[in-house]
N, C-alpha and C positions, 0 to 999 in steps of 0.2 A: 780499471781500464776496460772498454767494451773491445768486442770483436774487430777485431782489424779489418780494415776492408779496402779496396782495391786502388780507393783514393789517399789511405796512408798510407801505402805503398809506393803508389807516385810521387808522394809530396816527400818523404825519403829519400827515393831515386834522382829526383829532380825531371822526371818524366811523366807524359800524359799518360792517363787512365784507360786510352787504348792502347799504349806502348805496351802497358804492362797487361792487359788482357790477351795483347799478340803471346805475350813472352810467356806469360802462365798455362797459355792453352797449348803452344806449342806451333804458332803460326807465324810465317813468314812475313817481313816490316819491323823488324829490328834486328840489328845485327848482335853477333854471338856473343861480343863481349858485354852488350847491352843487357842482354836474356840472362845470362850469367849473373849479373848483378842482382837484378830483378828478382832473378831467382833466389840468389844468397840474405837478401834485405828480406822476401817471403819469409823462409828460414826461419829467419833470425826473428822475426816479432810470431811465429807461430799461426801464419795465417793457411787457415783452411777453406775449402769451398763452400760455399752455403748453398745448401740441395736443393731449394726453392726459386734462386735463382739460378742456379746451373740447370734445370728442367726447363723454366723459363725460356735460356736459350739453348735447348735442345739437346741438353750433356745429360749423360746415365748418371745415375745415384750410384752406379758398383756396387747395387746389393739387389736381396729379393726375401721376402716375408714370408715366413711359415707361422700360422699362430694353431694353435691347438686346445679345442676346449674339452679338458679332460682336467680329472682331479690331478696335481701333479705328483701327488705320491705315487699314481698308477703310471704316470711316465717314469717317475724313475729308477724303477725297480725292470721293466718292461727291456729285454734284451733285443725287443725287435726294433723298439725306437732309439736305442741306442746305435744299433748298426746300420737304419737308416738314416739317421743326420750324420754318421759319418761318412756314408756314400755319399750323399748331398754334400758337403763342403768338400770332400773330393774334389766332385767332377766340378764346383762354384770355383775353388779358390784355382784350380790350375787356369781359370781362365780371370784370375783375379776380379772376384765376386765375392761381397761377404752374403753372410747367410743371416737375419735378422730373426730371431727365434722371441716367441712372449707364451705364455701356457697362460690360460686365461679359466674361467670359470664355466660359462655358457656360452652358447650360438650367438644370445645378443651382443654380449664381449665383445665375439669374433668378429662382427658383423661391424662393428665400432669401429676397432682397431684400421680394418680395412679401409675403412672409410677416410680414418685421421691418415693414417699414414701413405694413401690418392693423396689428399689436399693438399700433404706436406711433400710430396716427393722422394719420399724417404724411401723407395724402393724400386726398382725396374718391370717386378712381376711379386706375384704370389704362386705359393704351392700351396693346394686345399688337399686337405687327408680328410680320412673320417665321415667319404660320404654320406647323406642323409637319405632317405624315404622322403620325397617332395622336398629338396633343399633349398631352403631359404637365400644360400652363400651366393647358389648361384647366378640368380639373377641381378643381385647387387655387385657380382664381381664382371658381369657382362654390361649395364651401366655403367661401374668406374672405369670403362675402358683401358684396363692397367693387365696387360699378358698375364695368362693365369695357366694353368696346370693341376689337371684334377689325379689324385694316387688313387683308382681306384674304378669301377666299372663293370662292365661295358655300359657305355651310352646313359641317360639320364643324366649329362651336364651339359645339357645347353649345346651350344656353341664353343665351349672350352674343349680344348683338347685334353689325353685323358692316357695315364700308363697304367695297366693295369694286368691281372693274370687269374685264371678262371675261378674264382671261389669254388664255385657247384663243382666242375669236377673234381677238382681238388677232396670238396665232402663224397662226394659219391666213390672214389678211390677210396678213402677211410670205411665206409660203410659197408660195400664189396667185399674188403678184403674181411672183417668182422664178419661177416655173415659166413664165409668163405671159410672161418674158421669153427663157424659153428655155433655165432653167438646173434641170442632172438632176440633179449631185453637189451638196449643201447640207450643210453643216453647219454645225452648233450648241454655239457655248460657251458653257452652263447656267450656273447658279450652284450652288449646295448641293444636291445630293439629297434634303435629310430636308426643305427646303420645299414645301410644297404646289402655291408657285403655282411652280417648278420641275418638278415631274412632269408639270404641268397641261401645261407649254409643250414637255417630251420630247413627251407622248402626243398632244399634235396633229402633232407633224415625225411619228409616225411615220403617226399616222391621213393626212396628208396624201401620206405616199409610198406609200402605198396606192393613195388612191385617185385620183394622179396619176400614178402609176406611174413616180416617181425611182428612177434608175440607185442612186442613194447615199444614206440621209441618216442623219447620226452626231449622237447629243449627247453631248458631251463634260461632267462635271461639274466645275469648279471653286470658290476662296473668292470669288467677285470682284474678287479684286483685279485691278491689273495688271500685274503680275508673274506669275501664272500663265493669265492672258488672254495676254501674247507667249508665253510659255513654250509653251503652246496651239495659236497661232496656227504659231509656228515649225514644232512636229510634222506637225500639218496640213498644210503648204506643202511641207513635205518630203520625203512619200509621191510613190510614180510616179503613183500616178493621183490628184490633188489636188485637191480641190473646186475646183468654182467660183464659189462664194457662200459667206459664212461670217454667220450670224446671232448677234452678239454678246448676251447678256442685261443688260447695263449699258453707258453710255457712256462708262466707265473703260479698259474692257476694248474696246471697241473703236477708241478710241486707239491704243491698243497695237496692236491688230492691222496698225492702219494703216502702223504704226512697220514694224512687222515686214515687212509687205510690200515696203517701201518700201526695209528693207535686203537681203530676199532678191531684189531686182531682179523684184517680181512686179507689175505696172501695175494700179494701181485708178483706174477699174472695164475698165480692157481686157481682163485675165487673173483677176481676182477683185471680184465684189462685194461690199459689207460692209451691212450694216444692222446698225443698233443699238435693243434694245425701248428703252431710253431716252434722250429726247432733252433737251439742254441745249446752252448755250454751246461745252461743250467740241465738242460735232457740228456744230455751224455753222460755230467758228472754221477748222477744220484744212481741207486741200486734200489731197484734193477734200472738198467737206461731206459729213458723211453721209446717207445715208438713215434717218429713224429713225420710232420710232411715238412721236407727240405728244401730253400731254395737258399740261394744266396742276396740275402736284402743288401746287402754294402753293395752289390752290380746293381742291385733296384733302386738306391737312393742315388748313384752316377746315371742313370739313364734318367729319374727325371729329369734330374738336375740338365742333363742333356737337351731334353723337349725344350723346359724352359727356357734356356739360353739362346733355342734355334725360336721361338715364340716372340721372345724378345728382338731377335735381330731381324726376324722375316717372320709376321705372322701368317703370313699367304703361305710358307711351305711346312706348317705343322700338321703333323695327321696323332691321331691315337695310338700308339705302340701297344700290344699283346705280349707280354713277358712268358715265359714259359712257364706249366702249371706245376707247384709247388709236385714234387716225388715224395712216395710214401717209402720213410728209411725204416724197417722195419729191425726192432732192439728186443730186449729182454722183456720187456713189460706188456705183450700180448703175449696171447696163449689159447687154441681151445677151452671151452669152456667148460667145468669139472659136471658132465653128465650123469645123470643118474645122483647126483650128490644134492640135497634140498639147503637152499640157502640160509645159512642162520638169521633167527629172529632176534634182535638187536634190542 
């Protein structure tokens, strides 16, 4: 048996095909006892709306599209992405919205999905993560004219509006405080280069060794994962003259690090400090805790969720939001750096 649709309804009912569109949408031209049945005979054979015609005439789909091109092994291990889709279905479902999630392989993926799921209706808006360096997303998400929401920033998206909270200071806070303790060699395991808030956080290490005047300071690019966060860490540790702070860009990956240290017989924070940009469970539990930059992503995935809902219902009153910049929570795993003592060669 195919999809029910609005004319077996009526032929059930014994009613026109407008009776029962008043009575399904909720509009006045039938009386209650009419609507009632209408309703109960729906019910009863399992009929749903079809999104392509409900956009047609001018009804929400009740949902909004995040796609994501990352490996998904590095999403699911990832405690930030997990506290940000449940901010986001928060702040969605309290206004009864679902959240349509797909993890895809690449940009062209992404770029796809977008497109099918405009054609099809299937959704009210999109959230784009994962800014680019020249984004492609962007201008094909400013053609399909479908409200959108960039995590990420400041500015370099178009005309889309954008929540976002200061990368650079955020690294320049980590670097300060390192320096501050006394440490010249630093380095840096980034995430992706073609991300934005990745170059963001290279070009404050180097503006800071600058104008701190560090002996060393290296960004290393990786996937996030942690697998190539040890694989990282290992090389690092393994040069004659080897940092002495190592600034992780996820708390995956500086796990790992710790690991690594831990089997190359290198003492954290005696012989190496660690800081991690994101802080979660995983940075608390392990020994020593780490140092990391705090904020709370579950408020950050309700406030986009917030933009795009206000996008969605009025795009003329959306502006960009500035979230507050991640605080440097400072744990057992920094430490001056052991002076006068020559780093072991590995």
């Amino acid at each position: 048996m195919g999809r029910p649709t609005i004319a077996d309804i009526a032929r059930r009912a014994g009613v026109s095909k407008g009776a029962v569109s008043f009575a399904l949408n909720g509009r006045p031209g039938v009386s209650e006892e009419t609507r009632a049945r209408i309703l109960r005979i729906a019910e009863e054979m399992s009929w749903r709306p079809h999104s392509a015609a409900r956009a047609l005439g001018g009804a929400r789909a009740g949902a909004v599209g995040l796609v994501i091109a990352r490996p998904a092994r590095t999403i699911g291990v990832e405690p930030f992405f997990a506290q940000l889709l449940s901010g986001l279905q928060a702040g969605l479902s309290a206004r009864a919205v679902a959240l349509q999630l797909l993890v895809v392989e690449d940009t062209a993926a992404e770029i796809e999905v977008y497109r099918r799921w405009a054609s099809e209706h299937r959704v009210d808006g999109f959230i784009l993560v994962d800014l680019q360096v020249q984004d492609p997303r962007i201008e094909v998400l400013e053609e399909l004219g479908v409200p959108s929401v960039v995590l990420g920033g400041p500015g370099r998206h178009g005309s889309l509006p954008s929540v976002w909270a200061d990368d650079r200071e955020a690294m320049l806070s980590i670097i300060d405080y390192l320096a501050a303790l006394g440490h010249t060699r630093i380095a840096h395991l980034a995430g992706l280069p073609a991300f934005q808030h990745t170059q963001r956080r290279i070009r404050a290490l180097r503006d800071s060794a600058r104008r701190l005047g560090l002996a060393e300071a290296v960004s290393v690019p990786t996937d996030f994962s942690d697998a190539e966060g040890a694989a990282a860490t290992r090389r690092l540790l393994s040069r004659p003259q080897r940092p002495t702070a190592i600034v992780y860009d996820s708390d995956v990956m500086a796990v790992a690090g710790l690991g690594v240290a831990a089997e190359m017989g290198v003492a954290v924070p005696g012989e190496l400090s660690i800081v991690s940009f994101d802080d979660s469970v995983l940075a608390r539990i392990v020994h020593p805790a780490l140092t990391a930059l705090s904020r709370d992503t579950f408020t950050l995935g309700e406030q986009v969720a917030a933009v795009l809902l206000t996008a969605v219902a009025d795009p003329g009153e959306v502006r960009d939001l500035q979230t507050p910049t991640p605080r440097l929570t400072v744990r057992e795993s920094t430490a001056p750096p052991a002076l006068g003592r020559a780093p072991k060669s590995v």
